[in-house]
C-alpha positions as CSV (number, residue, x, y, z in Angstrom):
1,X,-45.4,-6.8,26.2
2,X,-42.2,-8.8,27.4
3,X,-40.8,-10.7,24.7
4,X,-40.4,-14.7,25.3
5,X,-36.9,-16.1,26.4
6,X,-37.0,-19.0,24.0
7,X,-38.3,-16.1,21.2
8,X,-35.2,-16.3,18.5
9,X,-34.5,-12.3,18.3
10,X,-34.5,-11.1,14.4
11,X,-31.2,-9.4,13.6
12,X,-30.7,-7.4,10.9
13,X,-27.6,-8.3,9.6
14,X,-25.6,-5.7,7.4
15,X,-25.6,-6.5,3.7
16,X,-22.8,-8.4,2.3
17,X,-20.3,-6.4,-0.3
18,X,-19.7,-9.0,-3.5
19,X,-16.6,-8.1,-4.7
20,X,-16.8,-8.2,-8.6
21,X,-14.5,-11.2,-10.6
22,X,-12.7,-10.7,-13.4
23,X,-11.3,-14.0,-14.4
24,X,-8.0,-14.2,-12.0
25,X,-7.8,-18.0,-11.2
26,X,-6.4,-16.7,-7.7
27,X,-9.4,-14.4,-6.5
28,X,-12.2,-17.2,-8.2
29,X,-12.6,-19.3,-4.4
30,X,-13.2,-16.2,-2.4
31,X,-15.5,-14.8,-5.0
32,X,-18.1,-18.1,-5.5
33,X,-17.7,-18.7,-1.9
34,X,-19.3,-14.9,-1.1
35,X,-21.7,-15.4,-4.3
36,X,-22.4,-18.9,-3.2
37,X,-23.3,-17.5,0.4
38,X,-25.7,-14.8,-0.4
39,X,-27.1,-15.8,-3.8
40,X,-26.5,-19.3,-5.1
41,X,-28.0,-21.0,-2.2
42,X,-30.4,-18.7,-1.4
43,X,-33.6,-20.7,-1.5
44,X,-36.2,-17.8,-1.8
45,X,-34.6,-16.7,-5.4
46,X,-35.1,-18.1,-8.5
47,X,-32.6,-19.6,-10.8
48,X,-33.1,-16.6,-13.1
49,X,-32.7,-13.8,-10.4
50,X,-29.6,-16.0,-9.5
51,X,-28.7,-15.9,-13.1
52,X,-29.1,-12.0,-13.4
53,X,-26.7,-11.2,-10.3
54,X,-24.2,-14.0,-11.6
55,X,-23.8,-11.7,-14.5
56,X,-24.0,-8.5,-12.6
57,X,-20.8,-9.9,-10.7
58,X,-18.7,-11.3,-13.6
59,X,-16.1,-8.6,-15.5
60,X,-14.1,-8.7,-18.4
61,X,-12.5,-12.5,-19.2
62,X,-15.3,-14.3,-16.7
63,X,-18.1,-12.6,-18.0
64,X,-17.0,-13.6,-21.9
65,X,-16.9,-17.1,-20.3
66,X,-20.6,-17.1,-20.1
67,X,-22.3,-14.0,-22.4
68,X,-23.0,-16.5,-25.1
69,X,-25.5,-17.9,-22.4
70,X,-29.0,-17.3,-22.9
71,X,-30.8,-15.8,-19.2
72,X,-32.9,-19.3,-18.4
73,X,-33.2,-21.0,-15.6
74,X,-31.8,-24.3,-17.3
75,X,-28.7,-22.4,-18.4
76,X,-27.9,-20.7,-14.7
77,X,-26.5,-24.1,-13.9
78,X,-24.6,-24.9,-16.8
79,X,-23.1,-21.8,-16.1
80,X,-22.3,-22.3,-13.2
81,X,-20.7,-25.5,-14.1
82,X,-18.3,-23.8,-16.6
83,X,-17.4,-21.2,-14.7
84,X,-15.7,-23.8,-12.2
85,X,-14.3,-25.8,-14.6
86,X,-12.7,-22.5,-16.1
87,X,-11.4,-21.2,-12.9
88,X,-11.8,-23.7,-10.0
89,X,-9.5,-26.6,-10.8
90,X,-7.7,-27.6,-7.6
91,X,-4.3,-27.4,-10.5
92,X,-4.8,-24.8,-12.2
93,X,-5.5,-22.7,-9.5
94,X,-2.0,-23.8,-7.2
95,X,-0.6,-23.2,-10.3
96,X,-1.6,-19.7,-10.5
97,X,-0.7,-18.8,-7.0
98,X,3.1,-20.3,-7.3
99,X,3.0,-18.1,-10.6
100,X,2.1,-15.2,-8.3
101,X,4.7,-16.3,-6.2
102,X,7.2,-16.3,-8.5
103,X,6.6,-12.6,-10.4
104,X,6.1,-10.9,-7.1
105,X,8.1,-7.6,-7.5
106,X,11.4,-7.3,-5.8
107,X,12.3,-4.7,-3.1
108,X,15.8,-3.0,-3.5
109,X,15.4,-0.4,-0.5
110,X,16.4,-2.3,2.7
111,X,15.0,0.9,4.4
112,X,11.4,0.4,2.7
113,X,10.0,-1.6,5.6
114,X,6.7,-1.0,4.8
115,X,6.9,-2.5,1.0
116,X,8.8,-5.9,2.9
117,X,6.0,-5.8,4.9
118,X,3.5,-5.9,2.3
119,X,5.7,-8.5,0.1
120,X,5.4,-10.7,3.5
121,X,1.7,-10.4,3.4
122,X,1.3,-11.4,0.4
123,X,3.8,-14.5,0.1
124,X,2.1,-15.5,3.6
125,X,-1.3,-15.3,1.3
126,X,-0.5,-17.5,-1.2
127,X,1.4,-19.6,1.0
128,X,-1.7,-20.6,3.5
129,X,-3.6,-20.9,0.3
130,X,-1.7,-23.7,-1.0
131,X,-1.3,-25.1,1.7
132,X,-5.5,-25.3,1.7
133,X,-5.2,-26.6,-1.4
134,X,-3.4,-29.6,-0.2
135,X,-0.5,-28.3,-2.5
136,X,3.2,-30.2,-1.0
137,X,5.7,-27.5,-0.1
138,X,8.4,-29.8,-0.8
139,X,7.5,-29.6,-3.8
140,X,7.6,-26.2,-4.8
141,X,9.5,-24.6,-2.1
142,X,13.1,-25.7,-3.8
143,X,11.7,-23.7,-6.8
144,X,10.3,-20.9,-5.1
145,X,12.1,-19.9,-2.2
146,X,15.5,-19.1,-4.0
147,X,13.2,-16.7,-6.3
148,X,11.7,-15.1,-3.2
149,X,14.8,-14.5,-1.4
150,X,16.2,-12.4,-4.6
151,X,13.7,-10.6,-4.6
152,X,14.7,-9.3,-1.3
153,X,17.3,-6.1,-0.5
154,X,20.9,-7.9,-0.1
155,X,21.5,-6.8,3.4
156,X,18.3,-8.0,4.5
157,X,19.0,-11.4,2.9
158,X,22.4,-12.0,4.2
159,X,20.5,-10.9,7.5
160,X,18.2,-13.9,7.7
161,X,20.5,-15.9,6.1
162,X,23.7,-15.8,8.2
163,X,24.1,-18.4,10.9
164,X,21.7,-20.6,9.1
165,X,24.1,-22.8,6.5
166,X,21.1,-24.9,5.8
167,X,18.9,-22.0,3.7
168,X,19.2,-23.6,0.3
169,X,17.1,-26.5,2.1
170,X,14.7,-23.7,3.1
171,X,10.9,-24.5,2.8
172,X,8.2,-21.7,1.9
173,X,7.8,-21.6,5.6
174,X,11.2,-21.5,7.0
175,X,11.6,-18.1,4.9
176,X,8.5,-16.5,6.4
177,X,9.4,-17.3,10.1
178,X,13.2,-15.4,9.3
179,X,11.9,-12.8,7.2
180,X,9.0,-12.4,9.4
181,X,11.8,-12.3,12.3
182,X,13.7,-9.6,10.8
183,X,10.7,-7.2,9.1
184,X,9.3,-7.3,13.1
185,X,12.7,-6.1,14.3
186,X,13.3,-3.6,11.8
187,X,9.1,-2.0,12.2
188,X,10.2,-1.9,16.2
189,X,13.5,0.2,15.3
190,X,11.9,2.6,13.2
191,X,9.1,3.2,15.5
192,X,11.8,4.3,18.3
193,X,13.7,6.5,15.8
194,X,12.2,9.9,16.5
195,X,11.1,11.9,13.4
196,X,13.3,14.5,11.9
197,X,13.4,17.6,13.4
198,X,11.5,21.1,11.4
199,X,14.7,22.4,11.5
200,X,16.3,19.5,10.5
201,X,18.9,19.6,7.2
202,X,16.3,16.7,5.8
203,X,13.5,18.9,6.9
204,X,15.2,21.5,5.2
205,X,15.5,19.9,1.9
206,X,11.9,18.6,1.8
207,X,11.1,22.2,1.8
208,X,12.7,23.4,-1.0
209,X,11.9,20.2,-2.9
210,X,8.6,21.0,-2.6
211,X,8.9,25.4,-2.3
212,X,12.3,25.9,-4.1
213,X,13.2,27.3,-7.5
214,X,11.2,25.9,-10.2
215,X,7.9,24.5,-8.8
216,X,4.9,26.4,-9.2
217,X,5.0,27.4,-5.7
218,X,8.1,29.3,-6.2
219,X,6.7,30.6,-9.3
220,X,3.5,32.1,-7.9
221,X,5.4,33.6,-4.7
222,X,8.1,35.2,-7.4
223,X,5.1,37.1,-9.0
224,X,3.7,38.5,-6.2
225,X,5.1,41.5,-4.6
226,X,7.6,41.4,-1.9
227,X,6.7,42.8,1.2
228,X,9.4,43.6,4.1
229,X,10.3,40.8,6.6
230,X,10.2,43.3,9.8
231,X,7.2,45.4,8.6
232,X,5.3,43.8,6.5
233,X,5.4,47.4,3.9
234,X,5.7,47.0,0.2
235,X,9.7,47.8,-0.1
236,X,12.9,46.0,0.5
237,X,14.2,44.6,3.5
238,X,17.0,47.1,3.6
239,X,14.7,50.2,2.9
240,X,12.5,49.5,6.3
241,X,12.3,52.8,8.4
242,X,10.1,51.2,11.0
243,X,12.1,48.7,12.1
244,X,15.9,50.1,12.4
245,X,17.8,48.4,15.6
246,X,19.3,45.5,14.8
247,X,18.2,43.6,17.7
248,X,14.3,44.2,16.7
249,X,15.2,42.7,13.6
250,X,16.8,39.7,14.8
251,X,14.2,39.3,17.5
252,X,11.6,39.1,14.4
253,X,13.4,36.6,12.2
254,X,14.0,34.4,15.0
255,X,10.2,34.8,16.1
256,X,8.9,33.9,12.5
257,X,11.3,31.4,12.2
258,X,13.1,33.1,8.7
259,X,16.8,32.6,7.5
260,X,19.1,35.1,9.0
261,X,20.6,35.3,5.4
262,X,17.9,35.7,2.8
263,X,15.5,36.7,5.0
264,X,12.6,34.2,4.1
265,X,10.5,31.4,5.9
266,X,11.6,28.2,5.9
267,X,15.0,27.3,6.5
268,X,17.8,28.6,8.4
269,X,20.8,30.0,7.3
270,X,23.1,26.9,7.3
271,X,20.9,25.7,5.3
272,X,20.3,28.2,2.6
273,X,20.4,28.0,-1.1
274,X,20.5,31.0,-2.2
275,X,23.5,32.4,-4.1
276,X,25.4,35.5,-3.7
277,X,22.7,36.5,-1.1
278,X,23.8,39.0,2.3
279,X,22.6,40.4,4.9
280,X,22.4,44.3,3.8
């Protein structure tokens, strides 16, 4: 049977993930606007089952805010009504986001692009939320933008700086369009730079960071018995009878990619550690 044109179609929609709140002033909007969205005005669920997954939601600092609360449908919205009061003041919370603002950790590796990038992402955060807030950037920019920019690497802030005399007068925003500038610049360097080589001295190093003398890995290969490089028998290199010509021998290590001088995988030979070892 055809189905009617003017017949709304019933979607199924998939079910909405409620992150849990714990009390930071920052993260209360986006919370009671999800709980708000599936619960609190959800007409076919009473007060109490509202109640119920109110306190199924709230953690640690929130959920002290209201456990002295008995589960009654009068209560839900007194509840309710403290919880705001608590956390959803217009002041208190711009206040806690310039806070944020202000203790973000500093980056001191100008190569670390990716933690400037996540340091950008998060002052552009709290700076669209204020700016929600009807919070005046004036205002707070004088304060926080010299904070911000030393919390940046000092080449990248002479970077964004130079040529611009007038970066003490710098809003929020002005800081975000240079840094933002730069950090894109710097992500389409990096992407061009080709990635270090196996047999790279960097390469190299990683290896034995990771393989060399000390770690367990070393350790566990040390204990087990050494077989031969060209053969694969249990004995020393220098002992092999199957494998005599020099050439053969060479023509293996080169195959399975082992130092010329100690005879092991890994590495090559300008780049070996290991002491007082030669060729026999």
């Amino acid at each position: 049977m055809a189905t009617s044109i003017n017949q709304p179609s019933r979607v199924r929609l998939p079910k909405m993930d409620i992150q849990k709140f714990s009390g930071k002033v920052t993260e209360w909007q986006e919370f009671y606007d999800a709980f708000n969205s599936c619960i609190h005005s959800n007409k076919s669920l009473t007060a109490v089952e509202k109640f119920t997954y109110l306190r199924s939601y709230l953690v640690d600092g929130a959920r002290a805010c209201v456990a002295g609360f008995a589960l009654t449908e009068v209560i839900y919205d007194a509840a309710i009504a403290l919880l705001k009061e608590r956390f959803g003041k217009e002041v208190v919370v711009r206040r806690s986001h310039l806070n944020e603002l202000l203790n973000t950790k500093a980056v001191y590796n100008e190569g670390d692009v990716l933690r400037m990038r996540t340091l950008l992402d998060k002052i552009e955060t709290h700076h669209r939320t204020l700016a929600a807030l009807g919070a005046d950037e004036e205002t707070y920019s004088a304060i926080v933008v010299p904070s911000l920019l030393e919390k940046l690497p000092e080449p990248v802030r002479l970077a964004i700086t130079r040529g611009n005399p007038d970066y003490d007068d710098w809003m929020l925003s002005d800081l975000i369009e240079h840094l933002k500038g730069e950090l894109e610049l710097r992500e389409k360097h990096q992407s061009l730079r080709p990635p270090p080589r196996k047999d790279s001295p960097q390469s190299s190093r990683s290896w034995h960071k990771k393989h060399g003398p000390g770690t367990s890995s070393y350790l566990y290969v040390k204990q087990q018995p050494q077989k031969c490089p060209f053969c694969l028998g249990d004995h020393a290199a220098e002992k092999c009878e199957r494998v005599k010509d020099p050439k053969d021998r060479k023509n293996i290590l080169v195959k399975y990619s082992r130092c010329f001088s100690c005879l092991k995988k890994g590495h090559r030979s300008r780049d070996c550690r290991s002491r007082g070892v030669r060729c026999q």
